[in-house]
C-alpha positions as CSV (number, residue, x, y, z in Angstrom):
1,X,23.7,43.8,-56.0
2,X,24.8,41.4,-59.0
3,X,27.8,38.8,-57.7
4,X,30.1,40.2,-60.1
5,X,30.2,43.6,-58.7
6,X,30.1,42.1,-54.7
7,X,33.2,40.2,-55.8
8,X,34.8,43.4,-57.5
9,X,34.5,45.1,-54.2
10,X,35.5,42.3,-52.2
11,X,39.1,42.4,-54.6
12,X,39.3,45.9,-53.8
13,X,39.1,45.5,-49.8
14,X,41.4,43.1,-49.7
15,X,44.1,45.0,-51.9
16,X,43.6,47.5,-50.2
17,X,44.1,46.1,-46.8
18,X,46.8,44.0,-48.3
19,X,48.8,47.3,-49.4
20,X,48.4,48.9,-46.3
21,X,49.4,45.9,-44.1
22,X,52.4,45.7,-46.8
23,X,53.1,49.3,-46.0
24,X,53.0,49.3,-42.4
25,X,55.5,46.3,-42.1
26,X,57.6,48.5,-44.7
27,X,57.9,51.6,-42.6
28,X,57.8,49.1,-39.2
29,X,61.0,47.6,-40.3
30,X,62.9,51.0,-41.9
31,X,62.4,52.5,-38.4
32,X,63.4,49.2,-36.8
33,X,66.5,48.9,-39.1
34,X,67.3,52.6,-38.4
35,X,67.2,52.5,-34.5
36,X,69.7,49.8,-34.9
37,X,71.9,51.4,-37.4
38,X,71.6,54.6,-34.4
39,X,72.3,52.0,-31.6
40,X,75.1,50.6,-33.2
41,X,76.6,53.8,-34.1
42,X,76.6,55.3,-30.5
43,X,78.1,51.7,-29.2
44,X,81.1,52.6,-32.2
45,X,80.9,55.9,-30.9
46,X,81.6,55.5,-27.5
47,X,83.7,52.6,-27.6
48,X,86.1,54.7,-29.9
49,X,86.0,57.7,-27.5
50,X,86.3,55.3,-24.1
51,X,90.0,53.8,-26.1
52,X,91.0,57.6,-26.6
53,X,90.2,58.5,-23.3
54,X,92.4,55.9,-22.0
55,X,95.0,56.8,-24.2
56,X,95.1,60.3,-22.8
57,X,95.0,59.4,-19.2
58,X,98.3,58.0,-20.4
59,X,99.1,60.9,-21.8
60,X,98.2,62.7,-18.2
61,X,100.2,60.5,-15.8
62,X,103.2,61.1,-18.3
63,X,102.6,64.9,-18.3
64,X,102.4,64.8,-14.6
65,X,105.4,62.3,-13.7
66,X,107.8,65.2,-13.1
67,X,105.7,67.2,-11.6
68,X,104.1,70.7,-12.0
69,X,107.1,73.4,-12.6
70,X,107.6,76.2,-10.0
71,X,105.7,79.2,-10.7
72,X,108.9,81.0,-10.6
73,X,110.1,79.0,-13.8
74,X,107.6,81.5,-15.6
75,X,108.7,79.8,-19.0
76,X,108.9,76.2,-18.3
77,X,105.8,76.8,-16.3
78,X,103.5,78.4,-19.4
79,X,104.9,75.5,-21.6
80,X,104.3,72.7,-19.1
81,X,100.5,74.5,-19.1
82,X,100.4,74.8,-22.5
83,X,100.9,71.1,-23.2
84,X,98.5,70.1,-20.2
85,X,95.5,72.3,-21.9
86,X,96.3,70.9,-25.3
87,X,96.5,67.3,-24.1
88,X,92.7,68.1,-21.9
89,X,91.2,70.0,-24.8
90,X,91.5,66.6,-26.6
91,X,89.6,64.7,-23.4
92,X,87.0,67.4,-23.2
93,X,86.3,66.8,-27.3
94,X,86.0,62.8,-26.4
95,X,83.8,63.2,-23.5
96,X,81.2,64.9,-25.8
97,X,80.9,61.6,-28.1
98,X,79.4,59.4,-25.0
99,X,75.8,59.4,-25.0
100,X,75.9,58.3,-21.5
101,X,75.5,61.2,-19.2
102,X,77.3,59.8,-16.5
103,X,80.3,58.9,-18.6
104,X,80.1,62.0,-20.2
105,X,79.9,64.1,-16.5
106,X,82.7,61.7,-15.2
107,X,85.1,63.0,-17.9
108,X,84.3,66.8,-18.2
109,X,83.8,67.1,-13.8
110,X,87.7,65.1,-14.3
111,X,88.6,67.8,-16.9
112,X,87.7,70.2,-14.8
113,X,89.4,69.6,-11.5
114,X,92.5,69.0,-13.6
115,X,92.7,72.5,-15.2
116,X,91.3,74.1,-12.8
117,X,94.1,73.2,-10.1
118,X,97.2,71.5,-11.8
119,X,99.5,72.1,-8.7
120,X,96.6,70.5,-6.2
121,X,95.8,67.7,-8.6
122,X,99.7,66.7,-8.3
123,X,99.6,66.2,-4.3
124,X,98.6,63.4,-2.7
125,X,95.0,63.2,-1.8
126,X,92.8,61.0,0.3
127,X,93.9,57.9,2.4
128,X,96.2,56.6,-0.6
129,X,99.6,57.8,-1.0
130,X,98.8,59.2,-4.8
131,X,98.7,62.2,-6.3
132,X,94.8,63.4,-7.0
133,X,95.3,63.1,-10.9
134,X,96.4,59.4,-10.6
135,X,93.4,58.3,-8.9
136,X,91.3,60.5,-11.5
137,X,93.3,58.5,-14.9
138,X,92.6,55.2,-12.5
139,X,88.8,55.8,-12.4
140,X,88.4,57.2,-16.0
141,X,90.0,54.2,-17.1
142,X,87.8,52.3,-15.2
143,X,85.1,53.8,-16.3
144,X,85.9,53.3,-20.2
145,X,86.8,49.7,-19.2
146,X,82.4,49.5,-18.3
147,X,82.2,51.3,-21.9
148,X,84.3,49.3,-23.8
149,X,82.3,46.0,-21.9
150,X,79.1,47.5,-22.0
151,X,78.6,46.8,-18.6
152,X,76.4,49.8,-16.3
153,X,78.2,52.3,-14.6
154,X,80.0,51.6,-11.7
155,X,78.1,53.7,-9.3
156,X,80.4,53.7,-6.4
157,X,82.7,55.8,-8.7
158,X,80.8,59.3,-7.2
159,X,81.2,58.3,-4.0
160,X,85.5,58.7,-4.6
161,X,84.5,62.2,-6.2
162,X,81.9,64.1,-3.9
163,X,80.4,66.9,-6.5
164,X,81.4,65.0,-9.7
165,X,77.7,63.8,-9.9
166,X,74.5,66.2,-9.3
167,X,72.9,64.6,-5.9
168,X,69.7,62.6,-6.8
């Protein structure tokens, strides 16, 4: 083989190997940058939903300060209901923006148990002199207040809500 074509083939390995390495770092740092750009955007996107959340467990206590009306009170009863499913609906749409399944089970099992029993949610419960929903606002907040940090779950929130969390 003459020297001039071993050196033409020796250019064309080495830009070729040079435009793939060139391309591999390429795509190697677009799908770096976007799993960031995701990252960040869930980290937005919960700490967004975890200061609405709070919000409405404000919203909750307030709602429930008076008390549930009597059932006989059939008006001021469907209104007080009314304003309690409106006020959920809007913590059921937050707790589908957490990407943390835990955060995200807290909120719709704490949903839940609100709508499904309003009048036992507004009697005491447990060892503490508060009313059920109380201590359910006190651990959502706490909860968001792990979000907001980004500090891991606090586990021995399940333990306060036996069936809130699927056994292991």
């Amino acid at each position: 083989m003459q020297a001039e074509t071993l050196a033409a083939l020796f250019g064309l390995g080495g830009t070729l190997v040079g435009a793939a390495v060139s391309t591999g770092a390429v795509v190697w740092q677009q799908r770096r940058t976007a799993n960031e750009a995701e990252r960040v955007h869930l980290l937005g996107l919960s700490e967004t939903a975890a200061n609405e959340v709070i919000r409405l467990t404000y919203a909750i206590e307030d709602h429930f300060e008076d008390g549930v009306p009597d059932p006989s009170m059939v008006r001021t009863r469907e209104q007080w209901m009314e304003n309690c499913r409106l006020i959920l609906r809007e913590l059921d749409a937050e707790a589908l923006k957490f990407p943390d399944p835990k955060v995200r089970r807290l909120v719709q099992w704490g949903h839940g148990e609100i709508i499904r029993d309003p009048d036992g949610v507004a009697h005491e419960a447990g060892p503490l002199p508060t009313a059920r929903y109380r201590d359910i606002c006190l651990h959502f907040r706490t909860v968001m207040g792990t979000v907001i940090r980004r500090e891991p779950f606090p586990d021995g929130i399940w333990a306060q809500f036996p069936g809130a969390w699927p056994p292991s």
